[in-house]
C-alpha positions as CSV (number, residue, x, y, z in Angstrom):
1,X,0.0,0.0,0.0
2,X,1.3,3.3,-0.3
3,X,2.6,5.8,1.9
4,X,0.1,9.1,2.5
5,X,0.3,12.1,4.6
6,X,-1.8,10.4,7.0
7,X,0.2,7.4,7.7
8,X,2.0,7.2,10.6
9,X,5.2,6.0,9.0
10,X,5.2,8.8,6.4
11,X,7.5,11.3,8.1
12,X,9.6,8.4,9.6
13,X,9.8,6.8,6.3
14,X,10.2,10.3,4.3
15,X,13.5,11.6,6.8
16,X,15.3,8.0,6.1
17,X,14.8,8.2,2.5
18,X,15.9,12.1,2.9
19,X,18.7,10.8,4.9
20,X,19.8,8.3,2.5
21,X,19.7,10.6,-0.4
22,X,21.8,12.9,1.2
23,X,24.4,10.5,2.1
24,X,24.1,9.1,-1.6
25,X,24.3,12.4,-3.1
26,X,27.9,13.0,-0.6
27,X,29.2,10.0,-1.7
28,X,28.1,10.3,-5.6
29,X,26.6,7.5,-5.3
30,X,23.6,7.2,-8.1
31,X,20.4,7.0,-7.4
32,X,18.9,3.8,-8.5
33,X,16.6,1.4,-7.0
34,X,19.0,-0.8,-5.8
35,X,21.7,2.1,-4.3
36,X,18.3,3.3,-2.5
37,X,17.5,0.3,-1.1
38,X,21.2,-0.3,0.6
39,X,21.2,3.0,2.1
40,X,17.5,3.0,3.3
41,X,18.4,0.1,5.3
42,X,21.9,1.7,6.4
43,X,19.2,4.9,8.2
44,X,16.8,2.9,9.2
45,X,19.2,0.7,11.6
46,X,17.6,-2.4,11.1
47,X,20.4,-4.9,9.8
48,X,23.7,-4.5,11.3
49,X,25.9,-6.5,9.0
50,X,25.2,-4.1,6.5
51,X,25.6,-1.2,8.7
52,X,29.2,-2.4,10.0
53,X,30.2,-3.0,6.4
54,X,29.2,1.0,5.0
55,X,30.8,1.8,8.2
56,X,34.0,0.3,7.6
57,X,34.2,1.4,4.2
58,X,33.6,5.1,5.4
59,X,36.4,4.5,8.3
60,X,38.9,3.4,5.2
61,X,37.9,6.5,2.7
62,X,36.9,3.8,0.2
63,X,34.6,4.6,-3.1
64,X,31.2,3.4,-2.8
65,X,32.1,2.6,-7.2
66,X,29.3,0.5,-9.0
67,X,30.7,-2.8,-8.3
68,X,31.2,-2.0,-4.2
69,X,26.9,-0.5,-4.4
70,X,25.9,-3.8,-6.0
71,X,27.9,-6.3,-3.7
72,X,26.4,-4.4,-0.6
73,X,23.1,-5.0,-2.0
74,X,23.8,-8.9,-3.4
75,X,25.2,-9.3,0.3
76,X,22.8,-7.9,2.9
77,X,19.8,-7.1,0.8
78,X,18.8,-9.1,-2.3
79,X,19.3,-12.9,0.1
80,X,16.8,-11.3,3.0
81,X,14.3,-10.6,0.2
82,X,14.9,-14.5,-2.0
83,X,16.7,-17.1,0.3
84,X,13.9,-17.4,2.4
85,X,11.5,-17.3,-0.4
86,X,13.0,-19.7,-2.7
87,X,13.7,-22.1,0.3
88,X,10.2,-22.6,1.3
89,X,8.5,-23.1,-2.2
90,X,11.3,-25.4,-3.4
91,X,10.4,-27.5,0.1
92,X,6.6,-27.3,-0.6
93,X,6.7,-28.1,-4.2
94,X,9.0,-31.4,-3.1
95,X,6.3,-31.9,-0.1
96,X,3.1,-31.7,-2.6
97,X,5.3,-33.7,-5.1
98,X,5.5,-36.7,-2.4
99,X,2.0,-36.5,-1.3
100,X,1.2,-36.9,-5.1
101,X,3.0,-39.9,-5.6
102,X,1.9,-41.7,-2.1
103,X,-1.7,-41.3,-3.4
104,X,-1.3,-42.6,-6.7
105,X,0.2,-45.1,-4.9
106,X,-2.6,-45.7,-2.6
107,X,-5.3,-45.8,-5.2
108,X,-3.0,-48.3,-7.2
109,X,-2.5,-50.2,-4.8
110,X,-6.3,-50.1,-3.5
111,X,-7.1,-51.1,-7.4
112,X,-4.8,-54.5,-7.0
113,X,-6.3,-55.5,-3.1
114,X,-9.8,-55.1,-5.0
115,X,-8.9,-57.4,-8.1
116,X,-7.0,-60.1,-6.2
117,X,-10.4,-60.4,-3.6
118,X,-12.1,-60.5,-6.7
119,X,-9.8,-63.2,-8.1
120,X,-10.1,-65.6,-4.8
121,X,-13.7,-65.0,-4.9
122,X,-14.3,-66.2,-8.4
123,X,-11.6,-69.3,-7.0
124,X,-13.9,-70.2,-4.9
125,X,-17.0,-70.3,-6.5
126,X,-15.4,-72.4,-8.7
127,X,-15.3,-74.6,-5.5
128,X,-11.7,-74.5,-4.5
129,X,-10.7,-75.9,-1.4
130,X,-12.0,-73.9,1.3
131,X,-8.5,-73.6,3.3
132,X,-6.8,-72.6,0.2
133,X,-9.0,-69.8,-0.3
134,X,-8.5,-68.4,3.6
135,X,-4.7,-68.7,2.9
136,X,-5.3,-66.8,-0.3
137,X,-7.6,-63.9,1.4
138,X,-5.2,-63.6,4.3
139,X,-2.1,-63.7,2.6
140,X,-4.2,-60.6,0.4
141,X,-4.7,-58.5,3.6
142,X,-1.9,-59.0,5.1
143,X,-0.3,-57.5,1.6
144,X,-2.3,-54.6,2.2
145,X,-2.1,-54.0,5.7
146,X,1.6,-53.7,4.7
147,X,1.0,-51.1,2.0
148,X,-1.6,-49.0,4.4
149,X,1.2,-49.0,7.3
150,X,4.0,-47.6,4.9
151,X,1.9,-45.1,3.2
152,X,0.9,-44.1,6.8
153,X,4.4,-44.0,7.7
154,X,4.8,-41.4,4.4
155,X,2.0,-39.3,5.0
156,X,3.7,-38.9,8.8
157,X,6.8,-37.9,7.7
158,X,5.7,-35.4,4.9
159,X,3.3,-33.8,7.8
160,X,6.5,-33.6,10.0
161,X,8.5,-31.8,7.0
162,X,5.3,-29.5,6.5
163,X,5.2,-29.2,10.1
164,X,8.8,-27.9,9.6
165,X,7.9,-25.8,6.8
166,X,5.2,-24.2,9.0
167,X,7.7,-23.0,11.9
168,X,9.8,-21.8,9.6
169,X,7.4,-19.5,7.8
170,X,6.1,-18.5,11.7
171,X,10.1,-17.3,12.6
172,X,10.2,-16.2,9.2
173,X,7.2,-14.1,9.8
174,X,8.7,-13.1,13.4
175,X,12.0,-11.9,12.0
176,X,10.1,-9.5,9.6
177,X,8.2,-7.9,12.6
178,X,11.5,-7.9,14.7
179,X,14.3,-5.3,14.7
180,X,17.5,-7.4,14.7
181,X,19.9,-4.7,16.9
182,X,17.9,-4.7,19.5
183,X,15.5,-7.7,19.6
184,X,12.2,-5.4,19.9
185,X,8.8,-4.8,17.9
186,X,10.3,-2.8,14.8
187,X,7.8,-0.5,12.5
188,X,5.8,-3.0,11.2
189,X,4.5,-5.1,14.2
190,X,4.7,-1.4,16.1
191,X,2.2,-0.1,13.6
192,X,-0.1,-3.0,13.7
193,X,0.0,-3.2,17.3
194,X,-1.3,0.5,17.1
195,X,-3.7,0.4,14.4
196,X,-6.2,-2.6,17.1
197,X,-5.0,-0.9,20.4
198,X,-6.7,2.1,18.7
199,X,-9.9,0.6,18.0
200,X,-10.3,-0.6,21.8
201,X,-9.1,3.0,23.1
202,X,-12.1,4.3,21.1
203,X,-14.3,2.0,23.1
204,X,-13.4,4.3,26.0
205,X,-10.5,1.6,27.2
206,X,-7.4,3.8,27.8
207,X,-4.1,4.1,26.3
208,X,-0.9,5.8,26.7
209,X,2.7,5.9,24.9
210,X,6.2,6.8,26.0
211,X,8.9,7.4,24.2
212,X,12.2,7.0,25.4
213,X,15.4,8.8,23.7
214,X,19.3,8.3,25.3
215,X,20.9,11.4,26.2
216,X,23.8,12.8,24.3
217,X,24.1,9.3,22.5
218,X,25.9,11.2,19.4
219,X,28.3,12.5,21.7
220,X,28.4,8.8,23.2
221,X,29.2,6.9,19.9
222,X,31.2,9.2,18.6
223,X,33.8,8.9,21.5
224,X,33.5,5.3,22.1
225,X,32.2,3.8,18.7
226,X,29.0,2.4,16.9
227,X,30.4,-1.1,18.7
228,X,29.7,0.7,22.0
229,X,26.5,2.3,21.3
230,X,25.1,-0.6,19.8
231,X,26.0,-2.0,23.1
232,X,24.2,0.5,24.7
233,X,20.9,0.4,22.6
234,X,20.3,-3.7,23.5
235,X,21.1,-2.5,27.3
236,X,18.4,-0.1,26.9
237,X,16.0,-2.3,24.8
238,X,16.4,-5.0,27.6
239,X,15.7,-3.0,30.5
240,X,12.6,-1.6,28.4
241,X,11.5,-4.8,27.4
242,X,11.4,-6.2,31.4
243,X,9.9,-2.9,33.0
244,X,6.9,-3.4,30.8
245,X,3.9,-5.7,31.4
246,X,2.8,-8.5,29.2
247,X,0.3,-7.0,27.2
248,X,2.4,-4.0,26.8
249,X,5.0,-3.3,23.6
250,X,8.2,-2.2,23.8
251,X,9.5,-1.2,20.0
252,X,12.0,0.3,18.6
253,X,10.9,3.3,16.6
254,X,14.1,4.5,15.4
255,X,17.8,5.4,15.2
256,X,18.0,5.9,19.3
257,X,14.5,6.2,20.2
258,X,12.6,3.0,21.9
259,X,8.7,3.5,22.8
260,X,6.3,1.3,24.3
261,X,2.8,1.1,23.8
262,X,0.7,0.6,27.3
263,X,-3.3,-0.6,26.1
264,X,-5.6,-0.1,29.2
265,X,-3.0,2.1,30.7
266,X,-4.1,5.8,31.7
267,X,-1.4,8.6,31.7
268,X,-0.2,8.5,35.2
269,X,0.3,4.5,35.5
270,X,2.0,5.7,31.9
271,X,4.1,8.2,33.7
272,X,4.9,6.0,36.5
273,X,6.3,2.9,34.9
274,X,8.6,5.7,32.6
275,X,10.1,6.8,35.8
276,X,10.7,3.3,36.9
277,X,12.3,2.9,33.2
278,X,14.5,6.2,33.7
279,X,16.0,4.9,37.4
280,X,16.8,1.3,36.0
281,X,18.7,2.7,33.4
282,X,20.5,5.4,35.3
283,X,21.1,2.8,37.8
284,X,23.4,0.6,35.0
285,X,26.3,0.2,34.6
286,X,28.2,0.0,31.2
287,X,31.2,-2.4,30.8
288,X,33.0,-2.6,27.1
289,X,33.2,-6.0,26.5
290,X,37.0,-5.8,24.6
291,X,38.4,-4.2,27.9
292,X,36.9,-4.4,30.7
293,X,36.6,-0.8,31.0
294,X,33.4,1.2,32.8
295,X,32.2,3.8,30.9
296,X,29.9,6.6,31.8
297,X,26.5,5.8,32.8
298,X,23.5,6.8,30.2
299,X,20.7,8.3,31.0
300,X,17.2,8.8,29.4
301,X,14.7,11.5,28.5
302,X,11.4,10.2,28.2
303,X,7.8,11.5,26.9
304,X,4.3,10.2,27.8
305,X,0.9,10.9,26.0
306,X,-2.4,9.1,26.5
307,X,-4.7,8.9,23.1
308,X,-7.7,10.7,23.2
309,X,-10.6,9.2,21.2
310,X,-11.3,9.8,17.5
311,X,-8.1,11.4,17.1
312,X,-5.3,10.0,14.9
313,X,-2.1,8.1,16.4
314,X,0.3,10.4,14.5
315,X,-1.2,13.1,16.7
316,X,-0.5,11.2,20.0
317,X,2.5,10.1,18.6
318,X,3.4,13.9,18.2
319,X,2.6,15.3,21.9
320,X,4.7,12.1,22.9
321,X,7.8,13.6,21.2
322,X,7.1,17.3,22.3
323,X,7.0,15.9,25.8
324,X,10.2,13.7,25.2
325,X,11.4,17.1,23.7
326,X,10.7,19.4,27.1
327,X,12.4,16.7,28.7
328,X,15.4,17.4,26.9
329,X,14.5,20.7,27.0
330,X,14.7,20.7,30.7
331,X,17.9,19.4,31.6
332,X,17.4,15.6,30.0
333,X,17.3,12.4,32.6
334,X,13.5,13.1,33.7
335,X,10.0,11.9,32.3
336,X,7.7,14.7,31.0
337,X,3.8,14.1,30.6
338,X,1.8,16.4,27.9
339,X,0.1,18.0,30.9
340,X,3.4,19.8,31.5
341,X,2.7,20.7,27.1
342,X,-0.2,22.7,28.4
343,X,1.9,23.3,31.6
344,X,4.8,25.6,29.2
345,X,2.0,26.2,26.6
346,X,0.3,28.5,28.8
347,X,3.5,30.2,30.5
348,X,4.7,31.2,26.9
C-alpha cells in the first residue's frame, strides 16, 4: 500500500529516504533502485551486518564505485528478500510432489487388493478348497495391511516436514516484525500493534505511549564507537523490554529512540512505569566487552501521551515527542507528561 500524509510511517519513512539521499548524493553514489535500497536500510538501523560494512568502508575512505553499491546490495539485501523465499516453495513443491505420488500409490494399490479379492472369490465359486481360499484372502490382507502402514508412515513424515515448513514460515514471519539490533517490535508489528490498540481505546478503554530517547548518544558513539553504542541500545532495549507488562510493547521506533505502547494504561500509570524505566537505566552500569573498562552511565529523557478518542495516532504520537522534547529541554534524565505541554504552553 502506499505511503500518504496520514500514515503514521510517512514522516519516519520520508527523513530515512531524505537521509539516504543525502548520504548518496555525498558520496556520488547514483540514485537507483537498488543504491536506495542499501542506504535506506543503512538509516533505518535495522540490519547490522550491513551497517558495520558502509561503516568500515567510510572509516577506510573507500569509493562506494558501482561494483562495491551492487555487492552491498547482493550481500545484505537481495538474500533477505529471495533465500527465504526460494527455500520454502522449493520445500513445498518437493512436499506436494511426495504427497502426489503416495496417493497414486494408494489408489493403485487399493485397485490390486480389490482385483485379487475378486480373483479368490471367483476361486472359490469355482469350488476351490475352502482352506486354500482363507490362505489366499489372508495372505491378500496382510499385503495390504503392509502397503496402508507404509503409506501411513509417508503421510507422517511429509506432515512432519510440513510441520517444519510451517515453523519456519512463523520465525520467518517473526524476523520481519523484529528489529535485529535490538531484539524489539520494529515498524511494522509497532504499527499494527497501534492500528487494534486504537480501536479498543475508542471503546473508552485507555491508552498511553512513552517514548524513550538516550541522552547525548551522538556524543556517546562518537567517543566510544558504533560497537559501544550498539551496546548501549540492546542494554536499553532489555531494560525496556522487562519494566513493561505483558500485554504492553516495547519497540523500537528509530535510530536511538525506543517506545512502548501501554493498552488499558491511563497517563499517570503511563508516567509512572517511565520513571521506573529512567532509574533502571540510570542505575546501569556499562562495561566494554574488549576491555573491561566502565564507561559513563547513560541516562534517558522520556515522553508520555495518552490517546484521546477519535483522534489520529500520529497526533499522540506527536505530543509524545514534544513531551520527550521538554524533557530534553529541561535538563534531560527526567520523564515529561503532555500535561506539563499545556503546563509551558500557557506560561509562553
Amino acid at each position: 500500500m502506499d505511503a500518504s500524509f496520514d500514515d503514521p510511517d510517512y514522516d519516519y519513512a520520508a527523513s530515512i529516504a531524505g537521509r539516504a539521499m543525502r548520504s548518496m548524493a555525498e558520496q556520488q553514489i547514483a540514485p537507483t533502485p537498488i543504491n536506495f535500497a542499501v542506504w535506506f536500510q543503512y538509516f533505518a538501523g535495522s540490519h547490522d551486518d550491513l551497517r558495520n560494512a558502509i561503516d568500515l568502508l567510510i572509516d577506510h575512505n573507500r569509493p562506494f564505485d558501482a561494483r562495491t553499491n551492487q555487492n552491498l546490495f547482493e550481500t545484505y539485501i537481495a538474500p533477505q528478500v529471495s533465500a527465504a523465499v526460494v527455500d520454502t516453495s522449493e520445500r513445498l513443491h518437493a512436499v506436494m510432489g511426495a504427497a502426489k505420488e503416495f496417493l497414486a500409490t494408494a489408489i493403485a494399490d487399493n485397485h490390486s487388493q480389490m482385483q485379487a479379492i475378486s480373483e479368490v472369490a471367483d476361486q472359490g465359486k469355482s469350488g476351490l478348497d475352502p482352506k486354500a481360499l482363507v490362505a489366499q484372502l489372508m495372505n491378500e490382507l496382510a499385503r495390504a495391511a503392509t502397503r496402508a502402514t507404509r503409506l501411513e508412515a509417508g503421510f507422517a513424515e511429509k506432515a512432519r516436514e510440513l510441520d517444519v515448513i510451517r515453523d519456519s514460515l512463523s520465525k520467518s514471519e517473526e524476523r520481519a516484525r523484529t528489529d535485529t539490533l535490538t531484539g524489539l517490535a520494529n515498524r511494522r508489528a509497532l504499527d499494527e500493534f497501534l492500528r487494534k490498540a486504537q480501536v479498543t481505546a475508542d471503546w473508552g478503554e485507555p491508552l498511553s505511549v512513552l517514548l524513550l530517547d538516550i541522552d547525548h548518544f551522538k556524543t556517546f558513539n562518537d567517543s566510544f564507537g558504533h560497537g559501544v553504542g550498539d551496546q548501549v541500545l540492546r542494554l536499553m532495549a532489555r531494560v525496556l523490554r522487562e519494566k513493561v507488562r505483558a500485554q504492553d510493547l516495547p519497540a523500537r521506533y528509530g535510530g536511538e529512540e525506543l517506545i512502548a505502547v501501554l493498552p488499558g494504561a491511563d497517563l499517570a500509570t503511563c508516567a509512572e512505569l517511565a520513571e521506573r524505566i529512567r532509574r533502571a537505566i540510570a542505575e546501569c552500569t556499562i562495561t566494554r566487552r574488549s576491555t573491561g573498562e566502565t564507561l559513563p552511565s547513560i541516562s534517558v529523557s522520556i515522553g508520555v501521551a495518552q490517546y484521546r478518542s477519535g483522534e489520529a495516532i500520529s497526533d499522540l504520537i506527536e505530543r509524545c515527542d514534544r513531551a520527550l522534547y521538554l524533557a530534553k529541554g529541561g535538563g534531560r534524565n527526567r520523564v515529561v507528561t503532555e500535561i506539563e505541554l499545556d503546563r509551558a504552553g500557557a506560561a509562553g
